[in-house]
N, C-alpha and C positions, 0 to 999 in steps of 0.2 A: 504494500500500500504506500503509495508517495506522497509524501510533503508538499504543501504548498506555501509557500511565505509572500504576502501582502507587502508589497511598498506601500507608502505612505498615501499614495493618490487615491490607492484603490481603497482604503480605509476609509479615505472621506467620502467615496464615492458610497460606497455603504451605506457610511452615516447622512445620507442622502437622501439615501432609496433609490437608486440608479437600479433600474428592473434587470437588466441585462447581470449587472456585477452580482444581485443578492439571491437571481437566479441561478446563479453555478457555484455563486457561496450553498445554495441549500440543496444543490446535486451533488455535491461536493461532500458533505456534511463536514461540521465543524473539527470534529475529531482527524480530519486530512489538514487544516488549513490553521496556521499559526502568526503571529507575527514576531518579527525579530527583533530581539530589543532596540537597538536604534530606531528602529520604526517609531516606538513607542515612546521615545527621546524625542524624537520631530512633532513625533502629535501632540506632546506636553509644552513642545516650544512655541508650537501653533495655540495652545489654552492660555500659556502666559501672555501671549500678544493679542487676544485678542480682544474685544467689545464686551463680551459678554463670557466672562471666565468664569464667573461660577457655576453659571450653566454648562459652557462648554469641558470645566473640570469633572462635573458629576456624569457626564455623557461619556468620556470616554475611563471614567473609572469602572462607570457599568458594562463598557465596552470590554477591558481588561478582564473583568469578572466571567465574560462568558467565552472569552478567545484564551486559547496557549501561548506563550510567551516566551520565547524561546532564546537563552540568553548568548550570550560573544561567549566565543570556546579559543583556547588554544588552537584546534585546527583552522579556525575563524584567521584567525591572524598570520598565520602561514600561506595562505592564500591570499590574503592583505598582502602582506612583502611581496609574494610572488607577482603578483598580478600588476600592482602599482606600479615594481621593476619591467614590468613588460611594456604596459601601458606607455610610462614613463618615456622608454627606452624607442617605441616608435612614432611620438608625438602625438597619441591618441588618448590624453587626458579624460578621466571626465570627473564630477563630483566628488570628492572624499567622503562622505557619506553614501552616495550612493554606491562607490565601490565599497566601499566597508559594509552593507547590504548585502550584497550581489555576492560578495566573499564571503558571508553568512549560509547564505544559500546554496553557495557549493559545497561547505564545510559540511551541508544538514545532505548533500546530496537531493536536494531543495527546488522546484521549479516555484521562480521567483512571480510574481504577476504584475505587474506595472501595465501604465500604459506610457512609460518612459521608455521604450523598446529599444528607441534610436541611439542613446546612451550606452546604453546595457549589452547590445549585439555584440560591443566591442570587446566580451569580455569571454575570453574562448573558456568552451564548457559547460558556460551554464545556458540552463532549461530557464526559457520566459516561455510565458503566456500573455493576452492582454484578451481581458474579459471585457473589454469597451467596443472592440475591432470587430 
């Protein structure tokens, strides 16, 4: 049974109700489908800036409650160095968080779902999906 880990877009697309995303969240069922802690770092950085934080805090506290959360590993970080020295090495930069994501998700042997694809293609190995497309 494989892993799915949510970038941060598709989290809000949830928190949405995007029919499309919440559609394969519940073919999928929950016990396939996690988010990675820095996920969970950007949607907290997204509560503290925003207009309406304490709503937006109890919303994704409840969110936490019913999702896995899946923490940074050692093998996490060795795919960090690797990857970044790659990237690095052909002038194909992108995000430090979103590599530090993406390297999460290969450490979990993980297909990632974004709808940041264009990013992420560049990051040999890993499994994306994009449940918007």
């Amino acid at each position: 049974m494989s892993l799915y880990l949510l970038d941060t877009n598709v989290v809000i697309y949830i928190q949405r109700g995007v029919p499309n995303v919440l559609q394969k969240l519940v073919a999928l069922g929950r016990q396939r489908v996690a988010l990675p802690a820095l996920v969970v770092a950007e949607l907290a950085y997204g509560v503290e800036k925003s207009t309406h934080r304490i709503r937006n805090h109890e919303r994704l506290e409840q969110l936490l409650l019913e999702m896995t959360v899946v923490p940074w590993t050692h093998a996490a970080m060795w795919h960090y160095a690797r990857h970044y020295h790659a990237l690095r090495q052909t002038g194909q930069l992108i995000g430090h968080m979103d590599l530090l994501i993406a390297c999460q998700a290969l450490a979990e042997d993980a297909t990632l779902v974004t709808n940041n694809t264009r990013e992420f293609e560049r990051i040999e190995g890993l499994k994306l999906e994009n449940w918007l497309a």
